[in-house]
N, C-alpha and C positions, 0 to 999 in steps of 0.2 A: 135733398127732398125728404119731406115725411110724409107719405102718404098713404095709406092702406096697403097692405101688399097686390093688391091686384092693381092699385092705380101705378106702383112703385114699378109693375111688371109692364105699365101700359106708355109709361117714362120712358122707359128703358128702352122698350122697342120702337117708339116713335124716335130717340135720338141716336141710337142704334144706327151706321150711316152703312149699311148691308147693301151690297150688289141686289140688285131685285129682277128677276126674271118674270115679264107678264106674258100668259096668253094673249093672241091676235084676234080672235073672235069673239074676244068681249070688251063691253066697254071698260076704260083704261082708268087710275085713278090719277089725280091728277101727281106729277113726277116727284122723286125726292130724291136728296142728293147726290144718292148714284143707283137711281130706277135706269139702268139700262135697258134694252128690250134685245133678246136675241131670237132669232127665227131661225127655225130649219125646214126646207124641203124635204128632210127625210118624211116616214112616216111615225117615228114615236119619235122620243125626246132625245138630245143627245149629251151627254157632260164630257167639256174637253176638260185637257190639262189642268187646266189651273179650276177646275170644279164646278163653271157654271154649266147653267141647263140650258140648250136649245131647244124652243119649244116649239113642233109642228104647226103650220100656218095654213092658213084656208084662204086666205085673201086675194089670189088667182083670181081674175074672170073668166078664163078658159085655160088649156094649156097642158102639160101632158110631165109626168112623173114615172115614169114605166120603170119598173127597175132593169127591162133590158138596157136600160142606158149607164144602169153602176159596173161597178167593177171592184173584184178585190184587189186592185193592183198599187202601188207606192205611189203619192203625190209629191213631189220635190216641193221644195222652197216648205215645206209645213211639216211640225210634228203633227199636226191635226186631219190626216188624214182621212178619218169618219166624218167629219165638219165637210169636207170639201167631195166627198164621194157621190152625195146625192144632187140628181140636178132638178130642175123644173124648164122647160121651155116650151114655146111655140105659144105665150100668153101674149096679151096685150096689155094687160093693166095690173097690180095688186094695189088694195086696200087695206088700211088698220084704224078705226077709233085713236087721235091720240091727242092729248089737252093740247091747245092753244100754244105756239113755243118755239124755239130754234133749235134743230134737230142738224146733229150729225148722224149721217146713212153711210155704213160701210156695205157695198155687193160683194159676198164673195165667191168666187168662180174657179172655174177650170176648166179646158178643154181636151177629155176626153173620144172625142168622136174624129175632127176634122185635123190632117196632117200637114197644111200649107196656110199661110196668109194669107187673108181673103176668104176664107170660105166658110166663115161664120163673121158677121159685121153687122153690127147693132147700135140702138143710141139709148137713151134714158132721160125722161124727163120725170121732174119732182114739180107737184103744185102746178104744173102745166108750163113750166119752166123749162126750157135745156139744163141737163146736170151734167154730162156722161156725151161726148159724142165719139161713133166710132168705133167702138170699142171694139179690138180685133186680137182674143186671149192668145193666139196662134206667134201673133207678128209680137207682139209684147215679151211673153218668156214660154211660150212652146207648146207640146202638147204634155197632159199630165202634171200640171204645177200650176201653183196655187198663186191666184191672181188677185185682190183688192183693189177697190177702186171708192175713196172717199169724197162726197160730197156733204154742202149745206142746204136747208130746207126752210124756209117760215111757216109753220103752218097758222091759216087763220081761221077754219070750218070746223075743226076739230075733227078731222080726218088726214091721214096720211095718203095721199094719191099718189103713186110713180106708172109711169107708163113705159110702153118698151113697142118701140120700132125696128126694122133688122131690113139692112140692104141685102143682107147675105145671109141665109139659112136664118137661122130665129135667134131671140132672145133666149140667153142660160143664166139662169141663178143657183147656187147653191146655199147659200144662207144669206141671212142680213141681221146686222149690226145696229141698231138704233141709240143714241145717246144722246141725252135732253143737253141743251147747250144754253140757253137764255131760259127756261122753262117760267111760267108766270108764277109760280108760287113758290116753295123751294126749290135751289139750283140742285144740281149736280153736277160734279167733278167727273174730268173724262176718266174713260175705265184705265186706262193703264200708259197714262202719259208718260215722255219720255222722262228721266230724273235730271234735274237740273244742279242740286243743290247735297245731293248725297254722296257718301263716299261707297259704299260698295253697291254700284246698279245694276249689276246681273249676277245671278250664279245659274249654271247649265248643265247638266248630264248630259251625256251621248245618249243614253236609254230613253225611252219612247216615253216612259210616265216620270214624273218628280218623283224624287228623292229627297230624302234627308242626312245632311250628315252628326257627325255626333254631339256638336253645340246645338242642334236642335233647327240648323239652317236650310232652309228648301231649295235645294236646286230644280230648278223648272224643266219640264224636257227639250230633247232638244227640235229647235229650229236653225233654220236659215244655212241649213249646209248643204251643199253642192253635191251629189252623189254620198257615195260611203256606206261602208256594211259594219253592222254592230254585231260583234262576235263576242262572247264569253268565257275565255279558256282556262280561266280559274273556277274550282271548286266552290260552294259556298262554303266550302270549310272551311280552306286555302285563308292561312294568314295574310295579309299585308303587314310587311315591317314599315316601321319608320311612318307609324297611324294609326287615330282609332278610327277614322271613319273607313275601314274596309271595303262598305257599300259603296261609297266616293271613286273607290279605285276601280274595283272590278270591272267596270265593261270597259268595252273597246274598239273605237271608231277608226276605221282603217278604209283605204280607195278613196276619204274624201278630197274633192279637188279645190274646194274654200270656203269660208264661213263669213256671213256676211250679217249684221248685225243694225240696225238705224240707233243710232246713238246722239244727243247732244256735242255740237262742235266742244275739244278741248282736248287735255292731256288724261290718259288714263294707264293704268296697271294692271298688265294683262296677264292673268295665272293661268297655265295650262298645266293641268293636273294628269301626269300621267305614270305608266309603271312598266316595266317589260315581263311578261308574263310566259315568252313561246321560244326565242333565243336565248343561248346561253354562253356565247362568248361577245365578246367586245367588237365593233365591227360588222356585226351582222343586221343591224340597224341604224344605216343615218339618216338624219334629213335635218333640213333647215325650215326656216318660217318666214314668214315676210309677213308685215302686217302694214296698209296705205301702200300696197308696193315697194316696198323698202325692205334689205333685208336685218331681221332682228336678232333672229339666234343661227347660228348656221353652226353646222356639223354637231348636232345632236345624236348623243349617244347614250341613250337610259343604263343601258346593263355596264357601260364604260364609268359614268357616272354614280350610279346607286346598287346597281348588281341585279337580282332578278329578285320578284314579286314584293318589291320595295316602293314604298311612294316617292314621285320624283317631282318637284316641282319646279316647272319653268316660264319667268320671269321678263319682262321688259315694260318698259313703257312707249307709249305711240302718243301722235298727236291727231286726232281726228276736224278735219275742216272741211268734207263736203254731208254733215249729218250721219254718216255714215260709215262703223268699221268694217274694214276686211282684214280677214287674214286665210294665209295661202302657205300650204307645206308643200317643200320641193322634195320629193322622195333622189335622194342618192343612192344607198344602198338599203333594200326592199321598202317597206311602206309605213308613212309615217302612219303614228296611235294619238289618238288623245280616249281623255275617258271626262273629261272634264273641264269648263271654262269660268275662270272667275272673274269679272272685270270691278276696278274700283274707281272711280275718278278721282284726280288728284284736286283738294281742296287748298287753299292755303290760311287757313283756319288756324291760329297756334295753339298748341296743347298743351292745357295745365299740370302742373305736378301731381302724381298718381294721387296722393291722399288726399280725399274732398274735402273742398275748404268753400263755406258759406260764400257765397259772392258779396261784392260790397253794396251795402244797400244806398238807397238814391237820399240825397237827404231829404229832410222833414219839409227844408223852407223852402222846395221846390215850387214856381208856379209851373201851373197845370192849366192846360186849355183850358180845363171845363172851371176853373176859378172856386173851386169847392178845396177843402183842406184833406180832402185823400181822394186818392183815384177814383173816378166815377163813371160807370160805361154801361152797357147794355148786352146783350145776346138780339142780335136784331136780324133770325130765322137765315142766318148767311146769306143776306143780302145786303148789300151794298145801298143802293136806293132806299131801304128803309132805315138804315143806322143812319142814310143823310137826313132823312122824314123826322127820325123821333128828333136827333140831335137841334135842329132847325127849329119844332115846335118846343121842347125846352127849352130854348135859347143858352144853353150851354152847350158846348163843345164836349167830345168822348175823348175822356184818358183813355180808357181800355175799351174793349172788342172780344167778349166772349165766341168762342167758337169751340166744334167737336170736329178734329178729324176723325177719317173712316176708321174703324177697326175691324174689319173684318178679318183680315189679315195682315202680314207686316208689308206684304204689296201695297194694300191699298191704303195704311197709316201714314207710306212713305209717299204720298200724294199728298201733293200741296198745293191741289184749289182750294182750300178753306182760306190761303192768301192772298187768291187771289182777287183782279179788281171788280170782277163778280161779287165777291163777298166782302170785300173792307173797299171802302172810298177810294177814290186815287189818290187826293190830295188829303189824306188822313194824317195825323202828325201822334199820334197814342201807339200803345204796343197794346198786347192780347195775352187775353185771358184765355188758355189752350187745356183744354177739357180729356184726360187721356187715361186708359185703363192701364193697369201694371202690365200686363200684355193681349196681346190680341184675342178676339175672341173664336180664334184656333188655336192660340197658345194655350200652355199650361202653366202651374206653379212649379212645379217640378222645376223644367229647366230655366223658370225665371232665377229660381233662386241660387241657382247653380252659375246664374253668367250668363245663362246662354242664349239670350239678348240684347249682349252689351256691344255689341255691333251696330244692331239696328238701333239698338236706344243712340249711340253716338252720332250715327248719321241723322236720327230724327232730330236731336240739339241742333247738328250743324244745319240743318235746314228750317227750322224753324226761327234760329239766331243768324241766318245769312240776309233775312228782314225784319227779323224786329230781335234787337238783342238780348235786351233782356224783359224779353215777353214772362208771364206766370202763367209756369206750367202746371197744374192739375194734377198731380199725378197719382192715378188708383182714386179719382175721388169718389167719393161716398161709398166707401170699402164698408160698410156698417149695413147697408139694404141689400138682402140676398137675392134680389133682380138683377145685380150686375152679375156677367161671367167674372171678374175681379174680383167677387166679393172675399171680404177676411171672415176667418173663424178663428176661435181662442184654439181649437185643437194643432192649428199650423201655422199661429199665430210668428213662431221662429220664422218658419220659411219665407210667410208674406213678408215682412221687416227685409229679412236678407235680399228677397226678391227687389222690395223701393229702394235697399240703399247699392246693387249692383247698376238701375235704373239709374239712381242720378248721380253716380258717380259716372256713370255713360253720357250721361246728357253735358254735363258740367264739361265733359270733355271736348262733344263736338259744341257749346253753348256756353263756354264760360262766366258768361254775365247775367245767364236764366236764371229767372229766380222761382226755385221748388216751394208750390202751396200744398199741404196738407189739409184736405178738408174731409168734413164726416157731415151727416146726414141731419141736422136739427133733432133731437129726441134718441129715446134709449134705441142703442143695436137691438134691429132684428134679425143679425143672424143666431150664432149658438153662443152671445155673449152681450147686456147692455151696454158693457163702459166700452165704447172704441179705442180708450186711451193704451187699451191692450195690442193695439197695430201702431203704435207710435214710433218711427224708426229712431227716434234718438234726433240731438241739436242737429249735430254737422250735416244731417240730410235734410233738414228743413229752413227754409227762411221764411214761412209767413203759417198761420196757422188757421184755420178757419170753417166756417160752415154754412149748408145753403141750407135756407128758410124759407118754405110757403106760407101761404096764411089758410092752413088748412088743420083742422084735430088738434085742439078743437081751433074754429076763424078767430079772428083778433078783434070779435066784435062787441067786447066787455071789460071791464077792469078784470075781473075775477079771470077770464080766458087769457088775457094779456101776460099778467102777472104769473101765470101759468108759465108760457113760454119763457120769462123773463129771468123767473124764479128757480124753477125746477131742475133736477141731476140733468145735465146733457143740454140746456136748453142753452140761452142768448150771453149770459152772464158765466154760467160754469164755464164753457169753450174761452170765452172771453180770458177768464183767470187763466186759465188753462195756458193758454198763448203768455199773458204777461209772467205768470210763474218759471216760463220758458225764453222769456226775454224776446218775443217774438211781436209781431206785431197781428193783428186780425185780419181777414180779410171773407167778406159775403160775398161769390163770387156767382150768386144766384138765388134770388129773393123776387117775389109778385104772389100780386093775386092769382086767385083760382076761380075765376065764377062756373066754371065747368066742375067742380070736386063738391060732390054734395056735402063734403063736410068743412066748406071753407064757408069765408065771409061774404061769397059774392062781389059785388063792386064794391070795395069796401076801405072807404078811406082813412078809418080809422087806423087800419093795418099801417100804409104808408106813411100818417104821420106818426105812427110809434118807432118804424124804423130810421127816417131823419131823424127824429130826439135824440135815440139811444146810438145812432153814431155819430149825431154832433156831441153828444154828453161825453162819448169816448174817443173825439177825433185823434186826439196823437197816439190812443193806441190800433189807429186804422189804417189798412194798408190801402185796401180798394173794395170797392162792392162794384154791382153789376145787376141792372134790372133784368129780368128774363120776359122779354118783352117777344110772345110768341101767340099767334091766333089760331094756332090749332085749335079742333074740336076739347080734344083731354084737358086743356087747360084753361082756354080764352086769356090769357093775361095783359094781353096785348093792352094798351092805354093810347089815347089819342083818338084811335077809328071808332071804338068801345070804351064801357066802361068809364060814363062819363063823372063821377061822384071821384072816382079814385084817381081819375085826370087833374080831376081838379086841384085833389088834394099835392098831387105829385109838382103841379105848376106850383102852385101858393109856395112851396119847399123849393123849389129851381131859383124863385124870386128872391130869395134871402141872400143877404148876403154872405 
């Protein structure tokens, strides 16, 4: 994109796929990819673990909040403890403002007050609907522990209505969960679905908040364990041998009686990271592990094995088939420890030889559905129903399928609704054009460039190439506009490079058949350097090379403005050379009007038939392009509903043969 930097900033946050935390007492916009909604009954905001906001809700019709009803005391089944403390009961109904849409409602609960089954029992209707009947927190998992209950909703009023009946004492709520699931305009992907496709899907601390170890990896805090007291008995000074992550070692989860985890049915590789810290002979600590009930390591002995305040790590694999892991230590002599859980799942993926080697490209004389001499596809707002809309009224078919997964962080990058049949067709037969920063936007460069991503970057390949193989990946695009958190400067310019080529030597690993696009911005870098060709990682990291083009500063509404773009350092033809002096082939993986951008051409046909010329003029040096076919307000580009001159011209072009 080249666009003003304020519009570059305005890009950026509208494709930006950010967890979005709304207020309940006002009206709601409508959803976007992952607008979840979270409420809390406390009275101020709450941020659990993993750093969203709970925001205080008003939408009660009656009902009662006292805080003689909290308590400071321990929630089982949750590290979220503050989440599940506050209650709200004895209402009848709550309300929220929310677009038009299919919503999942997570309640979540506890029962602090009542000591027997039966003596709080309640039901829950949604939209005037039975959702919830019964619900008895007591008879379920006890008193003090932290209970979910998920359902589905349609809404069609543009209000969210649930109601609460109670055979027995009242209705208790302590937060709720909202998450758009069919939403009318943009989807969103659920907040933290289980992983299907990746190889490492949990990391876990015994400690109450995430940690990081020293590759820059976040282990999350812990939940799902059965009792257990978290002790500290090393110093922070206190080395750990045989590590650098010291931090990873240090705590120490002891009395718990099992850990219980919801996981996808399959095989996985289960680390339990621990160290002996308090005995010092052999024998003074055993215990075994059972994980599915089965037993997996028995007679463990840390100080027998590793010695004292040493890392020890122990190993096995399980098969998981009712969705769900358990595992269980049998203390023999005194009480098992862990300080730490790693699970990976076992893919069966083959792995390329360590030094990255270009994949093999498709050849030229390929037919392609959409009957055009290079791939041709759209970004169609990650919907499904409209990539079938535009493809249908062109009368060609989509090679590619532009999409952004989330980046928020590496949780939510490792979400793969952007594949799903919400967002690409069922019967779609094209691969995708996958939009992705050099890392998340709570990573750094630092430890990008150090590796310390090439984990997640592997598992992102193998999940991205477990449906479409050799999709093109994006990767770090448009490093040249200082909007992105990605963006490159000449000053670190070493590090960015080292950081792409750690990236797709990761990817090429879990993806072997990906194929790495390098694309920069149309027009000179705005960050602290014009020529981008300064973040170039070198051949063996790239197989296509490319740039995305608005018709915007100046619009494509003249010879003289055309010839501009066509002409100029950085512009249509430089990049071009650029690719063929590198043996590479080009690829526009985002090109449209602007009639939203006051400095674009409006509906402007001109534009589109400049760009079919200039890549049928350069078909065999063309890998694929991609209309950015999106009707937000910042852009309008959208063609078909709008913009009927540049419709036109886009058919007249579709028609050719």
């Amino acid at each position: 994109m080249r666009p003003h930097h304020t519009t570059a900033r305005a890009l950026a946050a509208t494709l930006t796929l950010l967890a979005l935390t709304t207020p309940t007492n006002v009206a709601l916009a409508a959803p976007t990819p992952t607008n979840t909604i979270r409420i809390t009954t406390a009275p101020t905001p709450i941020t659990d673990t993993y750093g969203h906001t709970w925001t205080p809700t008003s939408g009660f019709d009656t009902g009662d909040n006292s805080t003689s009803y909290w308590g400071n005391y321990d929630i089982a089944g949750t590290s979220e403890d503050e989440l599940y403390r506050y209650e709200h009961v004895r209402m009848n109904s709550w309300t929220t403002p929310l677009p038009n849409g299919t919503y999942t409602i997570t309640l979540k609960m506890r029962e602090a007050w009542w000591d027997k089954p039966g003596q709080r029992v309640f039901s829950v209707t949604a939209e005037g609907n039975p959702a919830l009947t019964n619900i008895d927190i007591i008879k379920a998992v006890g008193k003090n522990h932290a209970y979910d209950r998920t359902f589905t909703t349609t809404i069609t009023d543009g209000h969210l209505n649930l109601g609460f009946t109670a055979t027995a004492d009242s209705a208790l709520i302590s937060a709720i969960d909202i998450t758009p699931t069919t939403p009318p305009s943009k989807p969103k992907p659920p907040p933290q679905p289980a992983p299907t496709t990746s190889t490492t899907v949990l990391r876990m601390t015994t400690y109450t908040k995430p940690i990081k170890d020293a590759a820059g990896n976040t282990y999350i805090a812990r939940r799902g364990f059965t009792g257990g007291d978290l002790v500290e008995p090393l110093p922070p000074t206190t080395d750990i041998k045989g590590t650098t992550s010291d931090t990873l070692y240090r705590p120490e989860l002891i009395r718990w009686k099992n850990w219980s985890q919801p996981l996808p049915n399959g095989t996985y590789t289960i680390t339990l990271h621990t160290r002996e810290a308090f005995w010092n002979k052999p024998g003074q600590r055993i215990f075994d592990i059972k994980a599915e009930g089965t037993t997996k390591l028995a007679n463990i002995d840390i100080y027998k094995a590793a010695g004292k305040n040493t890392a020890h790590d122990l190993r096995f694999t399980t098969t998981v088939t009712d969705g769900r892991l358990d595992i269980t230590p049998i203390n023999k002599t005194n009480l098992a420890l862990l300080s730490a859980i790693t699970i990976t799942r076992i893919d069966k993926t083959p792995t390329p030889p360590s030094k990255p080697k270009p994949p093999t490209m498709p050849p030229t004389t390929t037919q392609r559905p959409s009957g055009m001499p290079f791939d041709s596809g759209l970004f169609p707002m990650h919907r499904a129903d409209i990539a079938t809309q535009f493809t249908q009224h062109r009368g060609r078919a989509a090679d590619v399928i532009t999409v952004f997964p989330s980046r928020e962080n590496w949780a939510e990058m490792s979400n793969d609704w952007f594949m799903d049949n919400q967002r690409i067709p069922t019967r779609y037969t094209g691969t995708l054009d996958v939009g992705v920063p050099l890392w998340p936007d709570e990573g750094n460069l630092t430890t990008a460039s150090t590796g310390g991503y090439n984990t997640q970057w592997e598992n992102f390949g193998r999940m991205v190439a477990a449906k479409y193989p050799t999709a093109y990946i994006r990767l770090g695009w448009e490093m040249n506009l200082p909007g992105w958190k990605h963006a490159a400067y000449a000053h670190s310019a070493t590090q960015w490079k080292q950081a792409y080529r750690h990236a797709v030597t990761a990817l090429r690993k879990g993806g072997p058949r990906l194929r790495i696009a390098w694309v920069v911005n149309e027009g000179p870098g705005q960050t602290d350097t014009t020529d981008a060709r300064t973040f170039y990682p070198g051949d063996d990291y790239v197989d296509y090379i490319g740039m995305d083009a608005y018709d915007w500063d100046p619009g494509y509404t003249n010879d003289t403005n055309i010839a501009h773009h066509r002409e100029a350092p950085y512009g249509w033809n430089f990049w071009l050379n650029f690719a063929k002096t590198h043996n590479k082939k080009f690829v526009l993986p985002e090109w449209g009007i602007a009639p939203a951008n006051p400095n674009s051409g409006g509906d402007n046909p001109r534009y589109i038939a400049f760009v079919y010329d200039w890549l049928t003029r350069n078909a065999r040096w063309i890998g694929y392009e991609s209309y950015f076919h999106e009707n937000a307000p910042y852009i309008r580009s959208n063609l078909f509903t709008d913009n009927p001159r540049a419709t036109a011209e886009y058919l007249h072009r579709m028609k050719r043969p």
